[in-house]
C-alpha positions as CSV (number, residue, x, y, z in Angstrom):
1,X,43.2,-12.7,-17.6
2,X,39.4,-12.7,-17.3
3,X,36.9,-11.8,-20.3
4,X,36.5,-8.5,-18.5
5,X,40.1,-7.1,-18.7
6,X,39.7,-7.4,-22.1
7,X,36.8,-4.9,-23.0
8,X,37.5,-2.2,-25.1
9,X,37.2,1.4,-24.3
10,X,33.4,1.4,-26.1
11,X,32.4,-1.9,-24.0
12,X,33.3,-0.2,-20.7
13,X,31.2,2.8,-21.6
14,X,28.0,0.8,-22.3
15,X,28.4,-1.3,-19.2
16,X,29.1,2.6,-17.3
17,X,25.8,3.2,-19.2
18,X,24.1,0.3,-18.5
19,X,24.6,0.6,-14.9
20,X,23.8,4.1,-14.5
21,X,20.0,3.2,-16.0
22,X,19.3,0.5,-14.0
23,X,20.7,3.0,-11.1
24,X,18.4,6.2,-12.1
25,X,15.4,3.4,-12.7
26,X,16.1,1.9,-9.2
27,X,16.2,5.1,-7.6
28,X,13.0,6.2,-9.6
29,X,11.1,3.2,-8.3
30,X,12.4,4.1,-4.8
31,X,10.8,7.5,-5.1
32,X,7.8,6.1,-6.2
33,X,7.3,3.6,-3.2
34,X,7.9,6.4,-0.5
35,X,5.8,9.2,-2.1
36,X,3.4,10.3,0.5
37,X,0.2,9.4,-1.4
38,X,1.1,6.1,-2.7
39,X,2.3,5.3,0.9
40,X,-1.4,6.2,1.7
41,X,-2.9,4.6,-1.1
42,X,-1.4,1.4,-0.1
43,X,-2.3,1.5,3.8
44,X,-5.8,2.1,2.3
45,X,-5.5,-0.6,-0.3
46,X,-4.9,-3.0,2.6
47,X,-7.4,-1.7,5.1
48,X,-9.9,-2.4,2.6
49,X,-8.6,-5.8,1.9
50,X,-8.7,-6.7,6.1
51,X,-12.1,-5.7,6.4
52,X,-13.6,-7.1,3.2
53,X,-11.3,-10.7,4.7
54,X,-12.8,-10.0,8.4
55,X,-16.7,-8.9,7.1
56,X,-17.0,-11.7,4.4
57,X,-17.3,-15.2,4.1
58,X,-15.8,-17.3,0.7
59,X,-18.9,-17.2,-0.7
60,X,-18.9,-12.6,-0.8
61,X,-21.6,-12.8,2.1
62,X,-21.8,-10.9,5.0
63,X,-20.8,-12.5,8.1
64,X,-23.2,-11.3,10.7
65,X,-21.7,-12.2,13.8
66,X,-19.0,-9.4,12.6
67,X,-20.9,-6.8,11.0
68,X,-23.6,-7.1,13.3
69,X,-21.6,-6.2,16.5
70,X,-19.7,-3.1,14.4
71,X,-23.1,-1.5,13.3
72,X,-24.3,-1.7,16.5
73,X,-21.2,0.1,17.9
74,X,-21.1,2.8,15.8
75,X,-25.6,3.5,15.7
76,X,-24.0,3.8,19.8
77,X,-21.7,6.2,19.4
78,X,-23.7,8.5,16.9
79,X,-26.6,8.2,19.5
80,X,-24.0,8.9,22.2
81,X,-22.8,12.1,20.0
82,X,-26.6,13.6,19.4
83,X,-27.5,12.8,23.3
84,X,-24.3,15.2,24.4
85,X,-25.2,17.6,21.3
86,X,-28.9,18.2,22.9
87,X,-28.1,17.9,26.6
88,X,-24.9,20.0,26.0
């Protein structure tokens, strides 16, 4: 016989205990991963991380040949925007 046919009554109900804890406190961390705003949170988290990783050297400076390109796109489109505005 194994150590575990041997519990009494009391030790069976802790371990039914026991289980069900680490069950509501898995399924609690599971609700907590999949909530809508920490979902977000997250994808923002990491968007933030890519670009500061893509827009900066080691050394927390700018890389230019990056940044340089991206400003320039988007001083485009704003002057693209205000050129339809007033011609529209």
């Amino acid at each position: 016989m194994s150590a575990k046919d041997n519990r009494s009554l009391d030790e069976i109900e802790k371990d039914i205990a026991r289980n069900r804890d680490d069950l509501a406190a898995t399924i609690d961390e599971l609700a907590f991963r999949v909530k809508p705003a920490n979902v977000a949170k997250r994808q923002v988290d990491e968007a933030k991380t890519f670009v500061d990783r893509t827009a900066r050297n080691t050394d927390g400076s700018l890389r230019l040949e990056v940044v340089g390109p991206a400003v320039g796109a988007v001083v485009l489109l704003v002057a693209l925007a205000v050129y339809n505005r007033v011609r529209g």
